[in-house]
TORMARGU-469523 format. One line per field, with one value per residue (C-alpha): residue in three letters; residue number from 1; x, y, z. Coordinates in steps of 0.02 Angstrom, whole numbers, plus 32768, in hexadecimal, padded with zeros to 4 digits. Layout:
N
residuo: (Ala	...);
num: (NUM	...);
X: (X	...);
Y: (Y	...);
Z: (Z	...);
# end
This chain:
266
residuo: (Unk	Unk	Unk	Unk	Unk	Unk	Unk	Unk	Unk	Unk	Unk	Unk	Unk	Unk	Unk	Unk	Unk	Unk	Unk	Unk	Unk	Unk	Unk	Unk	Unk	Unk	Unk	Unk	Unk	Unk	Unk	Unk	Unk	Unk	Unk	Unk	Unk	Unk	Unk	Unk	Unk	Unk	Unk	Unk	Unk	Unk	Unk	Unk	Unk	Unk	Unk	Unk	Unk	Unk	Unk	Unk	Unk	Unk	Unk	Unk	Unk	Unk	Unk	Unk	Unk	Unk	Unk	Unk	Unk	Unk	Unk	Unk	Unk	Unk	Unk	Unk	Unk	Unk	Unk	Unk	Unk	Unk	Unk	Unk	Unk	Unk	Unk	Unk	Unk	Unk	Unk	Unk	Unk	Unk	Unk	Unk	Unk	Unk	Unk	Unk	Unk	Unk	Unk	Unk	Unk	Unk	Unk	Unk	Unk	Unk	Unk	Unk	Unk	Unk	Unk	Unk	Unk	Unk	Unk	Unk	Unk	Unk	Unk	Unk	Unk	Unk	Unk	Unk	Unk	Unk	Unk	Unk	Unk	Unk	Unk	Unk	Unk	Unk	Unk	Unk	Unk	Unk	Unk	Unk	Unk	Unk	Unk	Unk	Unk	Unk	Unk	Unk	Unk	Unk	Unk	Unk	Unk	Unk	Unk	Unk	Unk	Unk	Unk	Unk	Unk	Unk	Unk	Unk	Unk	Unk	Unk	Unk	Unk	Unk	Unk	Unk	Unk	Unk	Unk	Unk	Unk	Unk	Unk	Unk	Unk	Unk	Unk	Unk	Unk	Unk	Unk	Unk	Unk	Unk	Unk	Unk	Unk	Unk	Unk	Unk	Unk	Unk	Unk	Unk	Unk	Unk	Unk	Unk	Unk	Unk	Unk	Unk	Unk	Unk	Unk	Unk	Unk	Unk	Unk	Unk	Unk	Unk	Unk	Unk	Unk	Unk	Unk	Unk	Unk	Unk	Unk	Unk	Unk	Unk	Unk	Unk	Unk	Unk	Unk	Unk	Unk	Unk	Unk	Unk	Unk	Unk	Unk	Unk	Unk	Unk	Unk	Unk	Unk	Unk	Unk	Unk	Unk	Unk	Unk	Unk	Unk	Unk	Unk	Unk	Unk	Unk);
num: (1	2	3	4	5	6	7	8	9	10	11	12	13	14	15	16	17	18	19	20	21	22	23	24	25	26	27	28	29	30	31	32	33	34	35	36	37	38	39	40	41	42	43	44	45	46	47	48	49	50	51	52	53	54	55	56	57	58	59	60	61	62	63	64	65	66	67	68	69	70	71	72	73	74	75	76	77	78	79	80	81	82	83	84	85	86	87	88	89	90	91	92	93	94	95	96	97	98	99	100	101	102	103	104	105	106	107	108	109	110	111	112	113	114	115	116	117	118	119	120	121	122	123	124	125	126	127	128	129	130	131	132	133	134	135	136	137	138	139	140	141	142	143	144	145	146	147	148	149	150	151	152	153	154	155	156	157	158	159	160	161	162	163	164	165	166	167	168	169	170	171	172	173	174	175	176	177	178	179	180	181	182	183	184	185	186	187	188	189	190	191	192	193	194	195	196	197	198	199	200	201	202	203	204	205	206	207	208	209	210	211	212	213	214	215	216	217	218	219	220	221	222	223	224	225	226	227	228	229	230	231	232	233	234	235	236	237	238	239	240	241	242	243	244	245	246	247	248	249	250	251	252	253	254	255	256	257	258	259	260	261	262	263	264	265	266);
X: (8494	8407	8391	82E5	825B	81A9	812F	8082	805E	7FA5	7F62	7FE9	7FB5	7EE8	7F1E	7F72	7EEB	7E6D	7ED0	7EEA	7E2F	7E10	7E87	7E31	7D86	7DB0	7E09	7D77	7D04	7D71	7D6D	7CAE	7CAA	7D0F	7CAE	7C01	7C80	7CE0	7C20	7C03	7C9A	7CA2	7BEE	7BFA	7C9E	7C3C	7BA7	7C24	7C7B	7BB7	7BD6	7B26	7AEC	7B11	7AE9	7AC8	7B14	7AA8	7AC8	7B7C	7B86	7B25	7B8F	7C3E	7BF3	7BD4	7C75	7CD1	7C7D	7CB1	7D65	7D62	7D13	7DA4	7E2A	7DC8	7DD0	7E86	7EC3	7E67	7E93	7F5A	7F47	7EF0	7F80	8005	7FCD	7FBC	8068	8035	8069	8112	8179	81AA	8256	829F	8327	82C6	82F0	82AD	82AB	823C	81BC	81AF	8192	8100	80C4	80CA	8068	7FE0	7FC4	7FCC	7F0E	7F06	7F91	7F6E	7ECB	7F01	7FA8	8011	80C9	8123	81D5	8248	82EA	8382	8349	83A0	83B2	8434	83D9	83A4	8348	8326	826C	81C4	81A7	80DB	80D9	815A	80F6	805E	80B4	80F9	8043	7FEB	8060	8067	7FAF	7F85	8004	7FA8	7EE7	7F18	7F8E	7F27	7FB2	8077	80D7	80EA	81A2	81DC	82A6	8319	83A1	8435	8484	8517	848D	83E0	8382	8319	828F	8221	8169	8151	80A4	8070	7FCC	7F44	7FD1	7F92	7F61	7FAF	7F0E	7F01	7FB7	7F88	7F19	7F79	7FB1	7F18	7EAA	7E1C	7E5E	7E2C	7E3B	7DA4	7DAC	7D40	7DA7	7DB4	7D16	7D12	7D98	7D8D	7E01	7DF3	7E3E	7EA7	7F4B	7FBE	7F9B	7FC6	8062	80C0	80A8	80F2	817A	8193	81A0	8224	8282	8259	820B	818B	8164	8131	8135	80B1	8073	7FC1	7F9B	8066	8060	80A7	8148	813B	81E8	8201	829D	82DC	8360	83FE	83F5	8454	841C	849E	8450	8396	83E9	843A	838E	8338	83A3	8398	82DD	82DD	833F	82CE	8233	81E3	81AB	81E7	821D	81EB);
Y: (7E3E	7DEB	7E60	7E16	7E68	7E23	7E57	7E40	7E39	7DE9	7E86	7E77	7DAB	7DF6	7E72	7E10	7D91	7E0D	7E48	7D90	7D74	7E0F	7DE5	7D32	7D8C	7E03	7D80	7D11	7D96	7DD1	7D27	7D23	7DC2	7DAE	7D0C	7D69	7E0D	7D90	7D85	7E1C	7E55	7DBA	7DD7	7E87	7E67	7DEF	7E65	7EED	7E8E	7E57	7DA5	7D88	7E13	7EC8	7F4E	7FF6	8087	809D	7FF1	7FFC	809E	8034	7F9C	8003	8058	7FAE	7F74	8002	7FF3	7F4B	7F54	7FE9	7F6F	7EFE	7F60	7F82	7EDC	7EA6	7F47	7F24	7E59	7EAB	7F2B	7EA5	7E37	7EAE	7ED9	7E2A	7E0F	7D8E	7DE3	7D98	7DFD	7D6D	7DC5	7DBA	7E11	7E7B	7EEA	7F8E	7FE5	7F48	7F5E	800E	8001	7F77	7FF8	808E	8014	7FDE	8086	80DC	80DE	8139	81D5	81D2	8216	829E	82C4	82A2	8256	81DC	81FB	819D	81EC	8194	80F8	8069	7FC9	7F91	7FBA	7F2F	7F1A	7E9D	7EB6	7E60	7E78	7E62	7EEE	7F5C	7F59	7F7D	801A	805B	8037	80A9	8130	8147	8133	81B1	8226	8214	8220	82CD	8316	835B	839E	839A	82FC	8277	8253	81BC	81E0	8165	8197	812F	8137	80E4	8072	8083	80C6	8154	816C	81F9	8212	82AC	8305	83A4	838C	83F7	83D4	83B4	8440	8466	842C	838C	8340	82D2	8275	8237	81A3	8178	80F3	811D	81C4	823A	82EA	8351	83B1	83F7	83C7	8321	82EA	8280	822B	8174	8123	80A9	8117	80A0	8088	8100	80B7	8005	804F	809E	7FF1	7F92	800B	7FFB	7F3C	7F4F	7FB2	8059	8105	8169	821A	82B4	836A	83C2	847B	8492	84B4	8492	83CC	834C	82DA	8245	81F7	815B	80E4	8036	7FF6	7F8D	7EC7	7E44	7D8E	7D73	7DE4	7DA3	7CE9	7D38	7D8B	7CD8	7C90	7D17	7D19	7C50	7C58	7CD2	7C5F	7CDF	7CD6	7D88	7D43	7CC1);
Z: (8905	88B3	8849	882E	87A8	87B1	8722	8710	865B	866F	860A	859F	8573	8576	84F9	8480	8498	8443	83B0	8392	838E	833A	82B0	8295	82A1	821F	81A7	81A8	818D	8113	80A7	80B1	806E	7FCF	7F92	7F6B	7F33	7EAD	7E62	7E5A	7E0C	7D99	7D57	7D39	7CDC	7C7E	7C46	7C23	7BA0	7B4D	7B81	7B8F	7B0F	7AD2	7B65	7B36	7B83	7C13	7C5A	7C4C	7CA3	7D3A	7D24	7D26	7DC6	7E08	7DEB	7E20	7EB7	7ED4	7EAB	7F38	7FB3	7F7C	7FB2	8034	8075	8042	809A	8152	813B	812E	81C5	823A	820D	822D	82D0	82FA	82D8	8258	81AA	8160	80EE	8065	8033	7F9A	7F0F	7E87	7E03	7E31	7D77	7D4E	7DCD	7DA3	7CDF	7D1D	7D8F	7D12	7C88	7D0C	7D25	7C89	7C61	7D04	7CD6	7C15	7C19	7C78	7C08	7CA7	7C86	7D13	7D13	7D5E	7DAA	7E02	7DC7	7D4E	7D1A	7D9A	7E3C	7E8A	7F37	7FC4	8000	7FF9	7F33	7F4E	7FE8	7F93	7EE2	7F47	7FA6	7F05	7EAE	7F48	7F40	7E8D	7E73	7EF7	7EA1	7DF7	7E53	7EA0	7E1B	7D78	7D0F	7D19	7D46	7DBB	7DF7	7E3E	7E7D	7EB8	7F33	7F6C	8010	8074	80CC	8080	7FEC	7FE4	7F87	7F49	7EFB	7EC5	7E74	7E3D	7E72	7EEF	7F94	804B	80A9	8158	81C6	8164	8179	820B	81C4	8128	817F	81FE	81F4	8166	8172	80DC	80C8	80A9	8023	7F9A	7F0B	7F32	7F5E	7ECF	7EE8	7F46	7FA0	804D	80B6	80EB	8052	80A2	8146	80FF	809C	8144	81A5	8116	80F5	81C2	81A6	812B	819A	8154	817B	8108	812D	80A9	807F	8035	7FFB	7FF8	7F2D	7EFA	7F0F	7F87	7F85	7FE5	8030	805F	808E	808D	80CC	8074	807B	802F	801E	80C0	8114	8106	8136	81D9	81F7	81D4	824C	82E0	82CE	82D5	838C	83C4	8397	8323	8261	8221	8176	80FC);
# end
């Protein structure tokens, strides 16, 4: 008996066709973009620290608006470059061994400006010295960096947890708050495209909309799943997994992914 299966995959071709040119479309426009941005954010840097004479208060109200506004439009940028990469199949994980206690002291001093003002603490739970992981350290610094600064944005007083669970074949991990919480009606849009909740109290707030949408498709690279729970006024814990490598198991995964043609890791 022969069995024969014909498929037309024309659309198929078209479709990945378009995201291709969409991807090149949006990294080109996204490289035109940052050169005048670099200006801006260089010369208001400048001014701000009197390079070119003493500003009163007035003018560095304007210039830290300035800036602020262009570091936004940064991430703005870097976060739809990543997305339009992923989903052209074009964004390599470079893998690596890290020490994870490390990453989160940088983390915790980057952001400490950010929770000292408001009296917050970051405690760390689960987590020591001899835990090491196997993971893109520049994606999984920037994951950390989103969740933990979102925690701090929405939380005004109490702590910020970040816990560290071991299991037979993965690690789970947890970012806690004790800030305002997601209401019931707003869940779905945590981690949609430019998604933001509407809500009085954070009005004033900024954000791109698109971090948490960026943080589930790298976690998803890594071989992970994300998901949270949340009480509307209580806080939210955000949970997130990755999976157990060794360096012999990224060189198997090198090797399967060179027979099969692809370019998964670097």
């Amino acid at each position: 008996m022969i069995h024969t299966l014909i498929q037309d995959i024309t659309e198929l071709k078209r479709s990945e066709q378009e995201v291709e040119k969409l991807s090149q479309t949006l990294t080109t426009v996204s490289h035109e973009l940052r050169t005048p941005l670099n200006a801006i954010l260089g010369f208001s840097s400048l001014l701000l620290e009197n390079a070119f004479g003493k500003t009163n208060e007035t003018q560095k109200d304007y210039l830290n608006e300035i800036n602020n506004a262009g570091e936004h439009l940064l991430k703005l940028i870097n976060c739809i470059l990543d997305l339009s990469k992923i989903e052209a199949g074009k964004f390599i994980l470079n893998k690596e061994e890290f020490n994870l206690l490390k990453m989160l002291l940088e983390i915790r001093s980057i952001v400490k400006p950010l929770y000292g003002i408001k009296g917050l603490n970051i405690i760390f739970e689960g987590i020591d010295d001899s835990i090491s992981l196997i993971a893109d350290p520049l994606r999984f610094k920037g994951v950390l960096l989103n969740l933990i600064d979102n925690a701090i944005k929405y939380t005004e007083k109490g702590n910020i947890i970040f816990r560290g669970i071991e299991k037979k074949d993965h690690w789970e991990f947890h970012v806690e708050d004790t800030g305002i919480g997601i209401a019931e009606e707003d869940k779905d849009v945590i981690f949609k495209e430019f998604g933001r909740v509407e809500n009085d109290k954070i009005k004033h707030i900024t954000g791109t909309g698109l971090g948490l949408t960026l943080v589930k498709k790298i976690i998803k690279l890594h071989g992970g799943e994300i998901w949270f729970e949340s009480e509307f006024g209580k806080g939210t814990t955000f949970f997130f997994t990755m999976p157990k490598l060794s360096i012999q198991n990224i060189s198997l995964l090198k090797q399967h992914e060179l027979i099969r043609g692809l370019k998964t890791y670097d």
